[in-house]
Structures are given as C-alpha cells and as structure tokens.
C-alpha positions in Angstrom: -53.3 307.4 93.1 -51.7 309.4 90.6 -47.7 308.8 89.3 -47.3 312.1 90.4 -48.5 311.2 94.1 -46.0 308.9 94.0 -43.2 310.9 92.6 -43.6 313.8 95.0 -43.8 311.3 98.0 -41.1 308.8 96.6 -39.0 311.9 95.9 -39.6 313.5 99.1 -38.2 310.2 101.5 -34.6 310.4 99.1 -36.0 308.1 96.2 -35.0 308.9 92.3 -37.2 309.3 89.7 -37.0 305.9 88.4 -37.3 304.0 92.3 -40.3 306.2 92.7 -42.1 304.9 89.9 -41.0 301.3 90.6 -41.4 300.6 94.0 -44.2 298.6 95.2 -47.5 300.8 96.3 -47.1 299.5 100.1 -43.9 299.8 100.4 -43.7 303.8 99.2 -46.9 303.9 102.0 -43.9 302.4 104.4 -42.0 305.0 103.6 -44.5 307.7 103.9 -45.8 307.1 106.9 -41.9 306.8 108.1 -41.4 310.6 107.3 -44.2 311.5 108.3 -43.8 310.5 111.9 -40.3 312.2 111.4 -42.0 315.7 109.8 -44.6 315.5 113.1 -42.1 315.1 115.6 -44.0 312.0 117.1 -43.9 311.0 120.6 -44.4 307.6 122.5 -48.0 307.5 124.7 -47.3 306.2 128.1 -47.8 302.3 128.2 -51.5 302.2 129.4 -51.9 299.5 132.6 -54.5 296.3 132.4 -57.2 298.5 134.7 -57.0 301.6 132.4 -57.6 299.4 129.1 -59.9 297.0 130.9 -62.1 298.9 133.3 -63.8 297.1 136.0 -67.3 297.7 135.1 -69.3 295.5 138.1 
C-alpha cells in the first residue's frame, strides 16, 4: 500500500494528516472496514438455525 492509500482512507474516517500516516496498518484496516459498512448501509442476516447450517444428509 501506498501513503497515499492511507491518507485518502485515514482522511476519509475523520483522521489528520499526521494520524493517518502514523497509525498502525490494521488498525486504519479497522477503520476502513467500519465506514465501509456505514457507506453500504449494511444489514444483519437472519441468525441461521442448527438444521440450515448442519443439513441432515442420511
């Protein structure tokens, strides 16, 4: 990844310049993902039941 990857990401969840270059690679990744579940408007699944994730396959 390039600095500027991380300064366009960094800048985009509210970082400054400086954080963006300092902050540890998995934790900007963290904080990517984070808006990006906000940007995508995620929704939970439905909890799955034992039978659906464990078919009975006799």
């Amino acid at each position: 990844m390039t600095p500027e990857w991380f300064l366009w990401y960094g800048m985009a969840v509210g970082l400054t310049y400086a954080q963006a270059l300092d902050i540890p690679f998995g934790e900007l990744l963290d904080y990517v993902a984070i808006e990006q579940i906000k940007r995508e408007d995620f929704r939970l699944r439905r909890a799955l039941t034992d039978d659906e994730i464990i078919p009975d396959v006799r």
